[in-house]
N, C-alpha and C positions, 0 to 999 in steps of 0.2 A: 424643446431644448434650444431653438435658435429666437427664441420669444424675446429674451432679456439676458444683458450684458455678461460678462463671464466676472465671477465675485472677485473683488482685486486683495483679497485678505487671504484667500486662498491661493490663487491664482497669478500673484505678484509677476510673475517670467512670463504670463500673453500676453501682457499689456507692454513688457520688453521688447519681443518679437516681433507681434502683431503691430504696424505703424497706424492703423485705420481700423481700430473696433467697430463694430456695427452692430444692432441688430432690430430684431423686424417692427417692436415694440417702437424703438426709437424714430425707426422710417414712417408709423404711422403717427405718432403725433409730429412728425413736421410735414407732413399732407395734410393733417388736419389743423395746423398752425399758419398752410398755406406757405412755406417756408421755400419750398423750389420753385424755382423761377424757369424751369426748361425739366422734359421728361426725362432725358438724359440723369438729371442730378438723383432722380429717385432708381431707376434704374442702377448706375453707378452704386449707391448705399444696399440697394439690395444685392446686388452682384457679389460686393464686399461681405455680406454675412454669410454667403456661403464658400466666397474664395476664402478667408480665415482660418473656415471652421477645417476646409482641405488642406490645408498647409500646416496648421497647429496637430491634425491628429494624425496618426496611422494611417497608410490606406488599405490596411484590413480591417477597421473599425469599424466600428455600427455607426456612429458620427460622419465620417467620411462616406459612407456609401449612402447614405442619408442625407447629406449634404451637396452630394452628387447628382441626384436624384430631383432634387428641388430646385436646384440650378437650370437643368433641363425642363423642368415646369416652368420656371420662370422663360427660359428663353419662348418655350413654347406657347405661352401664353401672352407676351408680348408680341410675337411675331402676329396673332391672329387680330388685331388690332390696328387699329392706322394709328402710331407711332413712328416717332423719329427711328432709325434706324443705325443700333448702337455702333460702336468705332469696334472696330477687328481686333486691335488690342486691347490687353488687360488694363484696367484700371491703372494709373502709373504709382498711386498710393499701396496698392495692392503687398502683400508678405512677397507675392512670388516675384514681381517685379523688383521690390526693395533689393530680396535677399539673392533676386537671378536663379528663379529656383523653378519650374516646370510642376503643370497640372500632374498628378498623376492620371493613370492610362483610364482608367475607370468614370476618369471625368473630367477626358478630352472630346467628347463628344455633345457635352452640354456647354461648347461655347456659343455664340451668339453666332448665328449661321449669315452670310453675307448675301444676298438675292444676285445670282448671275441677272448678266445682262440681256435683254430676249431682241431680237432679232439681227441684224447687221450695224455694219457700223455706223449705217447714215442714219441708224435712230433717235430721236431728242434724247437729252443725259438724261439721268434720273433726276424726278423733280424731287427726292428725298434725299438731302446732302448729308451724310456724317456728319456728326460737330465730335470736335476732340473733348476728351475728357476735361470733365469742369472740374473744379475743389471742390473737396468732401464740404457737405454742411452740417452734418451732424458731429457733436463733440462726442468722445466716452463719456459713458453713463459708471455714475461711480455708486448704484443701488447693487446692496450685497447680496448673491444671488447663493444659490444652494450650487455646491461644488457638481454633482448629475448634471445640472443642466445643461454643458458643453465639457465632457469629461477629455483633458486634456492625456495629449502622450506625453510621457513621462520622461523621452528623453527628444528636445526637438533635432529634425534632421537637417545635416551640415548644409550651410547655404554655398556648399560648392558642388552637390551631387548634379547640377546641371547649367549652363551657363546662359543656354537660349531660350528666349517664352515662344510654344507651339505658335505656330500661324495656323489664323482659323480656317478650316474649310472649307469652300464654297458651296453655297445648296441651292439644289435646282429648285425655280418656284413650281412646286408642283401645286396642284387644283387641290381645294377641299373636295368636289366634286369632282369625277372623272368625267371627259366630255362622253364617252362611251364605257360603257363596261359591262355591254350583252343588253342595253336597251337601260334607260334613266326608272326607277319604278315613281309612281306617283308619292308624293312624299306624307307621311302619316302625321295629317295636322285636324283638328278638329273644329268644329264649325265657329267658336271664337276665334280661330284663326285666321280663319279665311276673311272677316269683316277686317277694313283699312279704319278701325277707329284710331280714335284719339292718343292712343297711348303706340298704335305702328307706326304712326307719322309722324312720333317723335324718335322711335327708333332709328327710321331712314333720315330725317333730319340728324341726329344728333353724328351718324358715322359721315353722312357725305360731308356736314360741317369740319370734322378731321381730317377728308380727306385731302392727300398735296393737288394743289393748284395747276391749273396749264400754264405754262409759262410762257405761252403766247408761239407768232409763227418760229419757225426755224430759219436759218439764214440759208436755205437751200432754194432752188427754184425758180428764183424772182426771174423776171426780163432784164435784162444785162444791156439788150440792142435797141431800146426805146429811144429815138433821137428826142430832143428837148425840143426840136419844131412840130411835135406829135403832141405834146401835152395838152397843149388848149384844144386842139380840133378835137382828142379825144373826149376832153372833158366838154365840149359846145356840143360833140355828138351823144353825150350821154344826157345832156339837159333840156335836149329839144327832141329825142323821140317820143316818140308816139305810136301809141298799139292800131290796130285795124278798128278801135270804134274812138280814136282822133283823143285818147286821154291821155298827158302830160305824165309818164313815169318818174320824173326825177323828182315831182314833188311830194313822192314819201319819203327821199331821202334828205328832203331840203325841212320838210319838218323835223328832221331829228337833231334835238337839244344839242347846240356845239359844245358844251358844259359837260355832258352827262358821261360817267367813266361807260367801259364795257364789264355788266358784271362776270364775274366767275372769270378774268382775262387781267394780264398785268397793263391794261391801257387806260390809265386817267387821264393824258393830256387832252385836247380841246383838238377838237375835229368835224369838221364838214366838208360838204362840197364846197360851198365858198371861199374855206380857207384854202383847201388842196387849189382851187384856181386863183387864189391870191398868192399861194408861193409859187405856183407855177410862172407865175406872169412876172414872179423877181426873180427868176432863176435861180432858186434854192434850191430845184430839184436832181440829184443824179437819176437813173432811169429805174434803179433797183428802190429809192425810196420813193420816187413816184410808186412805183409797180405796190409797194407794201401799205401808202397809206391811202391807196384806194382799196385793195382787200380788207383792211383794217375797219372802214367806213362800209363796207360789205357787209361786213362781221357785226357791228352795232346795227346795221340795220335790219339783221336777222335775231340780234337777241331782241329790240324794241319793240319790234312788231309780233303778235302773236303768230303764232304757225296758223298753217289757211285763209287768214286774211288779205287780204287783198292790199295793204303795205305790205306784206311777207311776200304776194307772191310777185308785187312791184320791185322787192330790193333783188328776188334771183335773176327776175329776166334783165335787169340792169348791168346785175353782174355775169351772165352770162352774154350777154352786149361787149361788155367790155373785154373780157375775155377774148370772145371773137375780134376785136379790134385791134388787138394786141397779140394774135398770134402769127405764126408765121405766114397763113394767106386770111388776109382777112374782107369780111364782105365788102362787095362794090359796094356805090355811096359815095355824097350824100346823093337822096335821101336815102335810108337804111331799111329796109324790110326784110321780113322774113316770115316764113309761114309755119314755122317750126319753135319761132322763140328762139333763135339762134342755138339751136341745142342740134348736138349732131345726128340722131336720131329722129326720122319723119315718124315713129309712133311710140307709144307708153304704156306702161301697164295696165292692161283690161282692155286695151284698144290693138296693140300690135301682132301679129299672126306670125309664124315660124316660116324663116326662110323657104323656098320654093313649095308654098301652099296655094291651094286656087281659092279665091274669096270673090264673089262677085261683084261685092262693094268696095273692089280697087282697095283695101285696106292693106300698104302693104306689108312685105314681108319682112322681120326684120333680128327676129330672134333666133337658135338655135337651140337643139336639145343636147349639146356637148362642145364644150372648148375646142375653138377650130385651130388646126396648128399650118395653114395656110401664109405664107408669103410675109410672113414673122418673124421675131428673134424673141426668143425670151428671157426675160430679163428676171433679177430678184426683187429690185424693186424702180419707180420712176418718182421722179421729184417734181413737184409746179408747185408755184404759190405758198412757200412755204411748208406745204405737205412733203411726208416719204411714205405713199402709198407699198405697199408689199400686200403679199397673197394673206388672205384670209378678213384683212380689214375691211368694215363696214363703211360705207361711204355715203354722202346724198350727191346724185346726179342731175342732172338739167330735164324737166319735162317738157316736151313740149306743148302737150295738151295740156296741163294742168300745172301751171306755175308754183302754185303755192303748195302742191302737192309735191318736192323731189322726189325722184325714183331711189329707192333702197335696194343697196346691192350691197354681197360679198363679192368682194375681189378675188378669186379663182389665180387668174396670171397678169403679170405685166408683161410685155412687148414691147418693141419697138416693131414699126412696121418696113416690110420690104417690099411693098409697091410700087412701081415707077414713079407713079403720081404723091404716093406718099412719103417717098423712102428717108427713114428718120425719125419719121416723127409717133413718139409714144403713146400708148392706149392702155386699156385695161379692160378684160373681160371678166365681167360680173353677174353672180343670179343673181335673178330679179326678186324679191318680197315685195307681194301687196300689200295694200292698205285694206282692212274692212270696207272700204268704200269704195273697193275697185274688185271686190267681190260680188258674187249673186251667192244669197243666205236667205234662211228663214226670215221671217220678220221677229218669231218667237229668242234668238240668238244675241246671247250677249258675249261683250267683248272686251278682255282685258286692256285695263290702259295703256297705252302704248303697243298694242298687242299686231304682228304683223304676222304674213303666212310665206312659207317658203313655197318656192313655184320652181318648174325647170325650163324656165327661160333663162338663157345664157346669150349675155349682148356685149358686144365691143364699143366700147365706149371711147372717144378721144380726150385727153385730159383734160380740153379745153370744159367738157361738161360737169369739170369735180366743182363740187359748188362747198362740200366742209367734210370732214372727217365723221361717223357717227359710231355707233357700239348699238350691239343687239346681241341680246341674252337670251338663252333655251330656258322654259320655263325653271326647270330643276334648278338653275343656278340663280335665277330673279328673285326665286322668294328667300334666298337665303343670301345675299350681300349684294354688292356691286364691284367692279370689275375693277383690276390694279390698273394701275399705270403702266404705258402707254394706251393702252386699248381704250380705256374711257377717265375724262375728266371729268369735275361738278361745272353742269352748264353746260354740255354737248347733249345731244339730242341719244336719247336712250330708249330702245324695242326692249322688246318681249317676242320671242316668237315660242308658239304649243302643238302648229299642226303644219301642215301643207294642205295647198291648197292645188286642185287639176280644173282649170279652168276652162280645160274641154266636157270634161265630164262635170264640172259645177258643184264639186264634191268636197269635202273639209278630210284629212288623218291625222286622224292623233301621232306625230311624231312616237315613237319608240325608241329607238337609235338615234341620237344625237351623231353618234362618230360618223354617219350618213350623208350631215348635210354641211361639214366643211370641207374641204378641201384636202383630197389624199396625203399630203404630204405634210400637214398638220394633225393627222388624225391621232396618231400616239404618241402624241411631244403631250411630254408633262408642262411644258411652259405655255400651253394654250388659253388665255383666258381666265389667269386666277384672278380671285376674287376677296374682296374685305368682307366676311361674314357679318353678320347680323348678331345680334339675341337670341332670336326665336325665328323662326320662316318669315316673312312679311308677305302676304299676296298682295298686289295689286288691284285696284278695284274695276267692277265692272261697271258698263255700260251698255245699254242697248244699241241697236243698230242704230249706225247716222241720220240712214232712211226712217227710223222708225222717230226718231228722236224731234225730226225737223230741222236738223242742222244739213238736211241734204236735201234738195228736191229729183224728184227724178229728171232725169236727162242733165243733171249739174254733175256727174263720175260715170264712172263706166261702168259700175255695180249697178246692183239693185234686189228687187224683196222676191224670192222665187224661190223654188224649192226643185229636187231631183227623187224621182224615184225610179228605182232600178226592180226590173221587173226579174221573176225567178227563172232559175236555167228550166227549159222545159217549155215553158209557156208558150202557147202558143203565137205568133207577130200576127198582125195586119198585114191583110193580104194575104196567109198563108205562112205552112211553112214553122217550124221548130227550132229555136238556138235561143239567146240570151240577147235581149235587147233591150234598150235603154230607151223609156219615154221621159222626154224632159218638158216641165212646165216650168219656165225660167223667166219668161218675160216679165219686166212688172204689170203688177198688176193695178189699174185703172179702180179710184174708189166709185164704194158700191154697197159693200155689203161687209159686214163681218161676220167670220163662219165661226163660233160659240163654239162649237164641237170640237177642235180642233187644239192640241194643247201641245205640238212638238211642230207646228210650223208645215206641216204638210197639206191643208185645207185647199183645195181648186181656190178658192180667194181668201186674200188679203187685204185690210182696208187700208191704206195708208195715207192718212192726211187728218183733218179736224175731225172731231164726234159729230156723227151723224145723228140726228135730230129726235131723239124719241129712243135712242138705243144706248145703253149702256157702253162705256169703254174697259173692257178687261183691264183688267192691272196684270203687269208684269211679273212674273214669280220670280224668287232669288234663287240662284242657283246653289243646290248643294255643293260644299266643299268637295266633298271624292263624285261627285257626276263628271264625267264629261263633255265637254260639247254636245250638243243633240245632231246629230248626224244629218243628212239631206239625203240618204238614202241607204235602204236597208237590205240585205239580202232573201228577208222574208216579207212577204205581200203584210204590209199596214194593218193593224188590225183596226177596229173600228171604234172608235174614241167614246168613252161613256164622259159626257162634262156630269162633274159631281159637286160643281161651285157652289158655293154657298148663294151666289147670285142666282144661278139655274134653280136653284130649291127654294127660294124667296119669290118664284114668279117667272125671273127672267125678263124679257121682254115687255109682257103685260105690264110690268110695270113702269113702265114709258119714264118720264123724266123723274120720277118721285126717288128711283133707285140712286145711292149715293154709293159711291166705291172707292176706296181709298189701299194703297201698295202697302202691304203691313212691313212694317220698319226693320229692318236687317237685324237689330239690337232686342226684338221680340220674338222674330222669325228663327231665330237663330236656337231658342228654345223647344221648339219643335219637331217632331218628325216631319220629313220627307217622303212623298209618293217616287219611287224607284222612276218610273216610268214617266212620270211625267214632273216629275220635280216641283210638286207644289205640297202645302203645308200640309197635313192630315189632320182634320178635323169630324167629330161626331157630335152627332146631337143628341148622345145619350150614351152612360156608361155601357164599354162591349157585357157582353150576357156571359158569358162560358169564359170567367176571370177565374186563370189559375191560382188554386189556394194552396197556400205554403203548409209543409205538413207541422203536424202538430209536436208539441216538446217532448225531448227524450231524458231518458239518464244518461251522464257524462260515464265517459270512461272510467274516471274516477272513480265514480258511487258504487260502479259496477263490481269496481276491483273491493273497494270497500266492501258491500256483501260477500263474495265471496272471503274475503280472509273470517266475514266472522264468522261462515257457515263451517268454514275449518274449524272455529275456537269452541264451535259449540255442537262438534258432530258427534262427541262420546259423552256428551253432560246431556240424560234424560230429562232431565229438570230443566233444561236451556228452553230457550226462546226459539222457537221456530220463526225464522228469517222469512220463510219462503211464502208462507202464511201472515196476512194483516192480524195486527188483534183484533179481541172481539173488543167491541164498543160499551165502553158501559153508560149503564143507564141511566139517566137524566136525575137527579135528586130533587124532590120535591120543595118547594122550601114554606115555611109553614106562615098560616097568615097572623097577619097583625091581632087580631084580638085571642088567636092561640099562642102567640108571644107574649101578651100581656097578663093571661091568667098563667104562663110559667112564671113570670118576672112577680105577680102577687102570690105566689105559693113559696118560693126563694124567700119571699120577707114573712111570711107570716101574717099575711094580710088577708083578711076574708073578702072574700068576693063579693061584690054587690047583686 
């Protein structure tokens, strides 16, 4: 009924009233005419077919409560979309605004809801502006429509029964997803789903291409107190350091294109180091736009270079150089060292031990296992560099040991500190998330992209170590969008996190409870972390371990290829003696051998490095969609592994170099069943014997009922047909041969026989 225009033969007085017809027919040919120039203009035409349809009829009508109804679909389905974000008021074309006339109550509820604003005031604005109501584009449609189609009331109502238009409501952004709600369930997708083919990576391409842009740094935080006789020593001290093996760090910054915009960022002008020390040296500089257009050249030389490379892990420790030089105590010097990386913490993740532990390799202490509320203030939130860190935000921090690696943390608290020695100056304590590569795992384990583990290490960080903002997502919420604004823009570095990780025990958890691993006082705020929806789930793709991969050698992280097993309550220890104790075989292991039998990563060896000469290399199984990670240890004693490969049943071994093996491809694999147990394909070399056979055909209910009514029609006719009884079969008629056909056909004429 709201298809096509309302007939004006019949209907002469809506086209009086009504100042802006609409309808839905008309809205899609100028989408398909390409007719709107902003999402607003189609919004607005649709808005209009059902603010009309509410105005022109009753609102006890089937129309109006109908039209009510579709309103609130449209808001709703707009909202799940990255779209502009309509204007609060009504259309100013609109009947009710013309005639000053108010929604009825029944559908004041389907206005376009407004997103409160999520944290404090020092937040960046929304990067999604209102735009005011544009001019209608579509004209009435003057095709003559059947009078049902928008069945008008009969008397319309006085445009003085009200004089002001409702103001819309405010709505809280609540999650499609809830971060907790009695533990995330695994989400019910099928094994075409879980492959990142072709057609998912246009999905997350085409919504992160919608979504709104960073609008670059904030005007909060800069250095205010940098004298203008600091500029050049600064910049001469950031261009002639040198690490401990004598390499020149400035020259990944000095390769980077002074031309080249920063993508996903509003910075196209022209930037380097040479120019920042050519306006320096004409005093161009105040201290707050020195301070911003070397973060800026920070920031391009973190989008340029890939992450782990060795440019990437040249541009943090420069910027965290600088940093240090520009804070309120900054290192002796020249020359400049340090043994840390200028990073405030002497250890990192996979390498640091929890405050007053005893390590005998001096490794020290540096972590906690709970937010210390020691000689502090705490704060809501602390400002540097453009940043407004607050609790719960993901960050990258400064490594020491591993440059190009930043440490990933949630931010728990901001502080300022009340130390003699520190007093003032602001921190942040954050949990630590590893990297897969600052893990000990299987060799057999693969791992979502992006994919990090929560750990409870909890470190106080000083600001001087924020090196960028990031975002990290619980699996539940990954596969199905990415995350609003503020929390993450397109071009910030984006996790995944699915388990935790105990890096004492060397063990992986399936997370269950998401409400677990943020921060109490975010746990049931509905404004936590919404998200722009997807289509469909999108998974992430895997990989195998780094170590396994060759993209890591051993002793380059502080992971590596081991496995954990946990032995059963009862058993007896070494030595004697009864309880539950844990044998760990963690170290890597040295190549040698690869153990065949072994299909969940628990084998006494692992080979890790090139194929060994005369021996086949396993290929890697894909993981089942609903499997979970393969554990590193189990509460029941290992059973003993049957290989049933098609390799081991071809020879194995004996067949030295002739055997060829190849990873069957995700897009064929995916056809297949799965072994529970050990996640690989299920194949036979011959149909199973004892196939269930389907039973054989019956009679329909129908037929059924059908005999019965005739055994009714025919239970007093003696002479009837006995139903219940087949007939008898008659017998076959003989049929007579051709030359007794021929002497009937010569007796018929009167012919004598020869």
């Amino acid at each position: 009924m709201f298809l096509n225009l309302v007939d004006k033969d019949y209907w002469a007085e809506y086209y009086e009233l009504v100042p802006s017809p609409r309808a839905l027919n008309g809205v899609k040919e100028a989408l398909a005419k390409n007719t709107y120039k902003d999402p607003l203009q189609a919004y607005e035409d649709l808005n209009l077919v059902f603010l009309n349809a509410l105005f022109y009829n009753e609102e006890t009508s089937q129309i109006s409560k109908d039209a009510a109804q579709l309103k609130r679909m449209l808001d709703e389905e707009w909202r799940k979309r990255p779209l502009p974000t309509p204007p609060e008021a009504l259309p100013p074309t609109s009947a009710q605004v013309v005639h000053k006339v108010s929604l009825p109550e029944h559908a004041l509820a389907s206005t376009f809801p407004t997103p409160a604003v999520i944290g404090s005031s020092a937040d960046p604005a929304p990067t999604t502006t209102p735009m005011l109501p544009t001019t209608p584009v579509l004209q009435p449609e003057s095709t003559p429509q059947s009078a049902f189609q928008l069945a008008p009331r009969m008397t319309p109502a006085p445009p003085t029964r009200a004089t002001a238009v409702p103001r819309t409501p405010e709505r809280q952004m609540t999650p499609e997803i809830d971060v907790d709600g009695g533990g995330s369930p695994e989400p019910e997708t099928t094994a075409q789903d879980m492959a990142l083919d072709g057609e998912s990576d246009a999905i997350v391409q085409q919504l992160e291409k919608g979504l709104p842009r960073w609008e670059g740094f904030a005007d909060v935080g800069w250095a205010n107190d940098i004298p203008e006789e600091r500029f050049l020593p600064t910049l001469q001290a950031i261009s002639q350091y040198q690490d401990s093996n004598g390499n020149r760090l400035a020259s990944s910054l000095e390769a980077l294109p002074e031309e080249t915009e920063i993508l996903e960022t509003p910075y196209k002008n022209p930037l380097s180091l040479s120019l920042i020390e050519s306006r320096a040296k004409e005093r161009k500089y105040h201290s707050a736009e020195f301070d911003k257009d070397m973060e800026t050249l920070f920031l391009k030389g973190r989008r340029w270079y890939e992450p782990t490379s060795d440019g990437y892990a040249n541009v943090l420790v420069l910027q965290r150089f600088y940093q240090a030089l520009v804070s309120p105590e900054p290192p002796s010097g020249p020359p400049y060292t340090s043994k840390t990386n200028f990073a405030g913490l002497p250890a990192s993740p996979g390498i640091a031990k929890p405050l007053h532990s005893t390590d005998a390799e001096g490794v020290p202490g540096v972590t906690a296992y709970r937010v210390s509320t020691k000689d502090r203030q705490f704060v809501d939130s602390v400002q540097y560099k453009g940043w407004t860190i607050k609790m719960a935000d993901w960050v990258h921090l400064a490594n020491c040991d591993d440059p190009c690696r930043p440490i990933i943390g949630q931010v728990f608290r901001c502080w300022i500190s009340e130390e003699p020695s520190k007093k003032g100056h602001p921190g942040i304590t954050v949990c630590w998330y590893f990297r897969p590569e600052q893990t000990y795992h299987p060799a057999m384990r693969q791992f979502w992209e992006g994919e990090v583990f929560k750990t409870s290490h909890f470190a106080d960080h000083p600001v001087e170590d924020l090196i960028e903002k990031v975002a990290c997502q619980f699996t539940a919420r990954h596969i199905r969008g990415r995350p609003r604004p503020p929390y993450w823009y397109p071009g910030w570095p984006l996790f995944v996190c699915d388990s935790r990780y105990n890096d004492r025990e060397r063990i992986f958890v399936k997370i269950k409870n998401w409400n677990s691993c943020v921060p109490e006082e975010v746990r049931k705020s509905a404004e936590f972390m919404p998200i722009y929806p997807f289509e469909r789930p999108v998974f992430p793709r895997r990989f195998a371990s780094p170590f396994v991969a060759g993209k890591l050698l051993p002793g380059r992280a502080p992971g590596g290829i081991g496995d954990v097993i946990e032995r059963p309550e009862g058993e007896k220890l070494e030595g004697g003696g009864i309880g539950r104790k844990r044998t760990r075989r963690n170290a890597p292991t040295a190549p040698g051998r690869i153990d065949m039998t072994d299909r969940v990563g628990q084998s006494k060896g692992l080979y890790v490095g090139p194929p060994i000469q005369g021996q086949p290399t396993p290929a890697t199984p894909a993981p089942h969609p609903h499997q979970a990670y393969p554990h590193q240890h189990s509460r029941l004693p290992p059973r003993p592994a049957v290989d049933r490969s098609i390799l081991t049943a071809a020879g194995g071994a004996a067949l030295g170099t002739n055997g060829l093996t190849e990873r069957l491809p995700s897009e064929t694999g995916k056809y297949f069943d799965r072994d529970p147990e050990t996640n690989e394909v299920l194949w036979f070399a011959a149909p199973p014997i004892d196939v269930a056979h389907p039973p054989g055909p019956q009679y329909s209910l129908e037929y059924l009922n059908f005999l019965a009514q005739k055994r009714r029609r025919v239970a007093d006719d003696v002479d009837g047909m006995d139903v219940d009884q087949p007939p008898a079969k008659k017998q076959a008629e003989v049929r007579p041969t051709m030359a007794e056909q021929v002497q009937k056909l010569l007796a018929e004429l009167n012919v004598p026989s020869p």
